[in-house]
N, C-alpha and C positions, 0 to 999 in steps of 0.2 A: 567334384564338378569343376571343370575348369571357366577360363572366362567368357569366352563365345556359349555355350551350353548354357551357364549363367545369364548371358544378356539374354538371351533365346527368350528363357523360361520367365524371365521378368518381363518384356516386352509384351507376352502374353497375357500378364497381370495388369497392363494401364489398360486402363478405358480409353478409345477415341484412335489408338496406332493405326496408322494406315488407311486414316477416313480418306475416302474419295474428297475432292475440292476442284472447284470451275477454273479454268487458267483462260486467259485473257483471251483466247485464238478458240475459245470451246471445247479443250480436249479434259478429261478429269484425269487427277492423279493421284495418288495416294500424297496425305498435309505431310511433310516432315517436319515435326513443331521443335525448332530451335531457343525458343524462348521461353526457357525452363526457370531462367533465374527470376521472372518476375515472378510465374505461377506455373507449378505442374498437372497433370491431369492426374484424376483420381486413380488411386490402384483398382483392379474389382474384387480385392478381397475388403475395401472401403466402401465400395458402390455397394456391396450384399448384405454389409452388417448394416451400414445406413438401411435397406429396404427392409432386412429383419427385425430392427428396433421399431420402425414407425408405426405397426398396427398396433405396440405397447406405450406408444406415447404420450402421454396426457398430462400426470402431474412430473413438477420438476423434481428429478436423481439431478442432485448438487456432485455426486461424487462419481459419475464417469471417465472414467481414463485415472482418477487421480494415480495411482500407482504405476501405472504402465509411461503416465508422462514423467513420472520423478523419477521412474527405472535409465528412462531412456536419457537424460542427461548428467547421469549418475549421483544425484540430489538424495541426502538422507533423510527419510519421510520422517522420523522423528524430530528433528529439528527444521525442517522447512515444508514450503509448502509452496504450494502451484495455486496461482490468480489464472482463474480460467476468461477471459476477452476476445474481442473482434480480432485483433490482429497483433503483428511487434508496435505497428505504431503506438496504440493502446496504449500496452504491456509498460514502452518505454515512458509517454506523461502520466501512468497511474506512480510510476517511480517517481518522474518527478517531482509530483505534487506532493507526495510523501516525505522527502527530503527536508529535514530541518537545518538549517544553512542562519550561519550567522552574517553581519554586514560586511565583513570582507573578504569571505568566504568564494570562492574559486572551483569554477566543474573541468576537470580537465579531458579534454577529447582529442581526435585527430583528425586533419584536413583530410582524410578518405572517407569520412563515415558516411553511408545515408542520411537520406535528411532527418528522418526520425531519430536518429541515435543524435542528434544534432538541436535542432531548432527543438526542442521539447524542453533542453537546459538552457537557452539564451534566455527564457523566463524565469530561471532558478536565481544564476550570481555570472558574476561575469566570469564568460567562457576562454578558453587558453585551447586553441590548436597547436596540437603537435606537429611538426614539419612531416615531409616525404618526397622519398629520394627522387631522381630524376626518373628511376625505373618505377616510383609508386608504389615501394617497400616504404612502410614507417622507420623513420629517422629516428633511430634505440637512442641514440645520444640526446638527441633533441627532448626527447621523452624521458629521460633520467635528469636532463636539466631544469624540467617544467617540477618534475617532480621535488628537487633539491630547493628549487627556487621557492615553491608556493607550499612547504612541509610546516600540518600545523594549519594552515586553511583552506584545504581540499575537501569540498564535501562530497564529490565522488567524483571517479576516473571513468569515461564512458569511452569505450574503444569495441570494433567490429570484431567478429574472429574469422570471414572473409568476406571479401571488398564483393558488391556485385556488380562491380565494373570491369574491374581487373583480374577475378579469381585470386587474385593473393591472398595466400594464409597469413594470417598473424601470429606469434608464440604467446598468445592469451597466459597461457599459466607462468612464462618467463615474469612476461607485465605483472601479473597476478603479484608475482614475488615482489618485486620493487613497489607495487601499490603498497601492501601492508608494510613493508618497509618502513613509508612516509608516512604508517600510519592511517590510510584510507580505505577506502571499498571499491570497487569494479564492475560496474555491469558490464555482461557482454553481448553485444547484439549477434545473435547464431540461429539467424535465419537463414540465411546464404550457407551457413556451414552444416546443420543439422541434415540436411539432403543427402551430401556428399560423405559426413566427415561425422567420427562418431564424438560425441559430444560428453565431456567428463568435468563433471563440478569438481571433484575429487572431496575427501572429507573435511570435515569443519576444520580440521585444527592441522590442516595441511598449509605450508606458506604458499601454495602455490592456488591454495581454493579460488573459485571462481563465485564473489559472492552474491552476484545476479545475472541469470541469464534470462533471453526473452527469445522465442521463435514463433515461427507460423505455420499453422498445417496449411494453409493453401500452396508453400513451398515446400512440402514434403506429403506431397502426395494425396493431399485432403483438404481439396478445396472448396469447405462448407462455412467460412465465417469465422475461422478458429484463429487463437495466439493464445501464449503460455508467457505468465511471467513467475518464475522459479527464483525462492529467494527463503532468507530465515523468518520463520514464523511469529519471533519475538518482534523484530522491527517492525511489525505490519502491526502488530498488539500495542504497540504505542502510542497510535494518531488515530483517530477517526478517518475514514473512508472518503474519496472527495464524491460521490456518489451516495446515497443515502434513500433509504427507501426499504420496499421491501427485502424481506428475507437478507437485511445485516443486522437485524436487532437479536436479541434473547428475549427482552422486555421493555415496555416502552408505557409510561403512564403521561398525565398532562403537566408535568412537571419533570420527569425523570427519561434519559433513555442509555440501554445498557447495551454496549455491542456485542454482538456474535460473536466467534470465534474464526478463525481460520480455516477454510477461505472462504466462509459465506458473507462477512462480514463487507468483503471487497467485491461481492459478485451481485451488484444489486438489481433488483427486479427477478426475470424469468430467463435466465443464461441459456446459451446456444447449448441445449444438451446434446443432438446432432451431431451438431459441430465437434464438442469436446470426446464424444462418443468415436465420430470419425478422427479425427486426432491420435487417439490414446489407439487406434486398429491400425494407424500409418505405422506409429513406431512402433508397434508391436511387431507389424511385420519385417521392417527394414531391420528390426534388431535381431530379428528369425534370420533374413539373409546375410546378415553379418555390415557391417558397415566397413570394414575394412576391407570384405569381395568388392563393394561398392567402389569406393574409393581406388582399389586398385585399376578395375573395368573403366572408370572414366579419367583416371590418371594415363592410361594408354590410349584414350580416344583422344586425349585433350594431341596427345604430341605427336598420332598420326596426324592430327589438323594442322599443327602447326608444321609439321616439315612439309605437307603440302601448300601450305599458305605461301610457303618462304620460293615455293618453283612458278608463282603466277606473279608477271610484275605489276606494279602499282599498289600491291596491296602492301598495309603500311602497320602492322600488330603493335598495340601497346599495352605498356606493361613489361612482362618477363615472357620473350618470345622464344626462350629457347627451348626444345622440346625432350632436354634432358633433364628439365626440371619442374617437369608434369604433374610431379607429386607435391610439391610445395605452392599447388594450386587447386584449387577447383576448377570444372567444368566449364569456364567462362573467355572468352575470346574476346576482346575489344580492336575493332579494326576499322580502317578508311579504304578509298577506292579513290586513288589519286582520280582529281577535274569532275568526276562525282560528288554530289552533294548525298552527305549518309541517308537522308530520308527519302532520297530516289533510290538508291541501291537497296535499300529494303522494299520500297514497294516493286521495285523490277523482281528481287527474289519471291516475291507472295504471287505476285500477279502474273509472272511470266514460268515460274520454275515449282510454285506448288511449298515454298520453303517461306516458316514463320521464323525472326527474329525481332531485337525489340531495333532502335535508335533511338537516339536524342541526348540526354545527358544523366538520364538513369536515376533521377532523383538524389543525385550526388555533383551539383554544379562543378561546385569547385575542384573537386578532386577530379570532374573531367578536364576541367579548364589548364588546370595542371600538368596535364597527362597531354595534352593537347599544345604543349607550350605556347600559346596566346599570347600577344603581346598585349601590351594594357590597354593602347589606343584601341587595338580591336574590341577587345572586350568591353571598356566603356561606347563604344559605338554601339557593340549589337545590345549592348542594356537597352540601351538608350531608345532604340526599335522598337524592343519585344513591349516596353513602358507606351510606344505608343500602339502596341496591337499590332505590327507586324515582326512576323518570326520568319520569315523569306530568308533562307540562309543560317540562321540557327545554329552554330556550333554545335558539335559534339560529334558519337562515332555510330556503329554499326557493332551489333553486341551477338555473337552464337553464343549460344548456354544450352550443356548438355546436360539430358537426366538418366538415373540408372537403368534405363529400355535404349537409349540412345546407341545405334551401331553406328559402323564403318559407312555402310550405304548413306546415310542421313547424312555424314561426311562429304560425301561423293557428290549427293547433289548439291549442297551449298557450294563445294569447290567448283562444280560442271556450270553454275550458275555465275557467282564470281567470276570465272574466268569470261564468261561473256560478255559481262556488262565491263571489263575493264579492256576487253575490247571493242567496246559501242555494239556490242553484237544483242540489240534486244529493240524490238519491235514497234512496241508500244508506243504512244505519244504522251506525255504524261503531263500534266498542269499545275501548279501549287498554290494552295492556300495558304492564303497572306495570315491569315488568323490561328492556323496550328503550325506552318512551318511544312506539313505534310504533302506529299504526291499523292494525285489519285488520277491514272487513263484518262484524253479526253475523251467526255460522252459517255465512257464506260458506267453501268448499273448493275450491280451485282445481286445477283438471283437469291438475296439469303431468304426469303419467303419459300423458296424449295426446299430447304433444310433446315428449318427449324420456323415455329408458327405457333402464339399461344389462339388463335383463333380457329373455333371447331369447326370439323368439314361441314358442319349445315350454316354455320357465318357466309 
């Protein structure tokens, strides 16, 4: 099956492709959802196992998906084991808190991470960002120096395997090698990557093992509440659980309490079985289509985007804009619209062209800020704003993120839209609130009460 045939036959697998949506003049058109890297839409081989499971639902199965989620990041089920959670953010403070760190003990990370991968350790020991380059590659040098410097009191190395800002890949398993090097461990946040990119712990006793990863079904295709934290099953059997409750005990008297095992120990109360259910069917099937067809089909959408990007002026790409190097990226675009402000340029795309993407700073300040070359005085001014409640003007960019249903046409119209609005060619009057930063049409009220309503027709 080649790659067109391929996206065809997937596109026909998401739920929601091609919904009709109101555009600001009253015409409908098919949503073209670019905003894949915050959340993707379910597959419907997700939507029918979720409808199939629920008439059987009632008491909690601890163990759905467990094997299909350890398959799918190549984790040895013998020796480790899958913390089933809400989300990565979860995933990442249930590690935290697990962390035994002595007093001068050091988390080392990098200025690109999300926040999660991020503020979850500023509570652990004091944090060490790694530099990054001007293009918003991690700085290898900078990163081997942190390492050299702090060997001996690193209680773990927390680094992304790609950015969802920038789509850059990281060489996780190079890092991998130079952590245990110094002696330390590595989570990796591979939520952004799991979509795209197929995802390998490799074995225990490999230098290049990945010794925690964490991801999310809501970005891989199953968006029911789900995260996975993937890690050795002994480290989790040496602290109590920061959660406690039901279903982590074996036994429990009024003096004694003995924990569960692994992973009930860590999953307390009544877990999202759903969820873990829908999870463990996403990667089932993305590891059915191959993730390497995946990655190749959005490695060439990424860099038909970008050699169109580069023939419409004012648009302004950051990161690694060059579209012969598609594959050392994921599906993700970060871009401006020179004398446009990004939160207008996304609401002109939604409201005028029918086309979702996200804006603002991605949940990754800084490595926008970065990216963004800011000068300090700006940046402490617009702190200084948002401290008082208005975000009027808000730094940051304008984000396409593509998913494995994602064609050429979905291209077509983000660029046909683009090019309009950086020629002032868009209709609308637009207003913005002082309080989010965001445009919304003046007057405009959008009909969501026609398409979707939890109130019955006799309400």
């Amino acid at each position: 099956m080649g790659i067109v045939e391929q996206t065809l036959s997937l596109r026909e697998r998401v739920v929601g492709v091609g919904q009709p949506t109101p555009l600001l003049d009253g015409r409908m058109v098919p949503y073209v959802n670019l905003d894949n890297a915050a959340s993707t839409p379910p597959l419907k081989e997700v939507a029918d196992a979720v409808a199939e499971f629920l008439p059987f639902y009632s008491s909690v199965h601890r163990g759905a998906g467990f094997k299909s989620r350890l398959r799918f990041v190549g984790a040895d089920p013998a020796t480790n084991t899958v913390i089933f959670g809400k989300n990565t953010t979860e995933a990442v403070n249930k590690l935290a808190y697990r962390i035994a760190v002595d007093d001068d003990a050091v988390v080392i990370t990098t200025a690109m991470e999300h926040h999660s991968n991020d503020l979850p350790w500023r509570h652990v020991a004091k944090c060490v960002h790694v530099g990054v380059t001007p293009e918003g590659r991690l700085d290898e040098e900078d990163f081997e120096r942190q390492l050299k410097k702090y060997e001996g009191r690193i209680a773990i190395v927390a680094v992304t395997a790609a950015s969802n800002v920038s789509g850059l890949l990281q060489p996780v398993h190079r890092l991998a090698r130079q952590v245990h090097e110094a002696g330390a461990k590595i989570i990796v946040d591979a939520a952004q990557l799991a979509p795209h990119r197929r995802v390998d712990m490799r074995p225990d006793d490999d230098p290049e093992h990945l010794d925690f990863v964490v991801l999310a079904g809501h970005k891989m295709y199953a968006p029911l509440g789900a995260g996975a934290l993937v890690g050795p099953t002994d480290f989790f059997l040496q602290s109590k659980p920061e959660y406690t409750g039901g279903g982590t005990v074996d036994a429990v008297t009024l003096d004694e309490v003995h924990w569960a095992g692994m992973p009930d120990r860590d999953e307390a109360g009544s877990p999202n079985v759903v969820g873990a259910m829908a999870m463990a069917k996403a990667a089932q099937v993305l590891m059915d289509v191959g993730m390497d067809r995946v990655a190749a089909h959005e490695a060439h959408l990424t860099a038909y985007a970008l050699e169109r990007l580069a023939n419409i002026p004012g648009i302004h790409v950051y990161g690694d804009a060059n579209p012969a190097t598609s594959d050392t990226r994921v599906g993700v675009i970060p871009f401006n619209v020179e004398q446009v402000h990004h939160y207008l340029v996304a609401a002109i795309l939604g409201y005028e062209g029918g086309v979702g993407v996200r804006s603002g700073c991605f949940c990754a300040h800084p490595y926008v800020v970065h990216l963004l070359r800011l000068p300090q005085e700006d940046l402490d001014a617009w702190k200084q704003r948002v401290l008082r409640g208005d975000k009027r003007g808000m730094p940051g960019m304008v984000r396409a993120s593509f998913g494995c249903y994602s064609d050429t046409e979905d291209v077509d119209r983000l660029l046909e839209m683009l090019d309009r609005v950086a020629r002032g060619d868009y209709r609308g009057r637009y207003e913005v609130d002082p309080a989010s930063g965001e445009y919304l049409p003046e007057g405009y009220r959008e009909p969501l009460a026609q398409y979707f309503t939890l109130e019955s027709a006799s309400d």
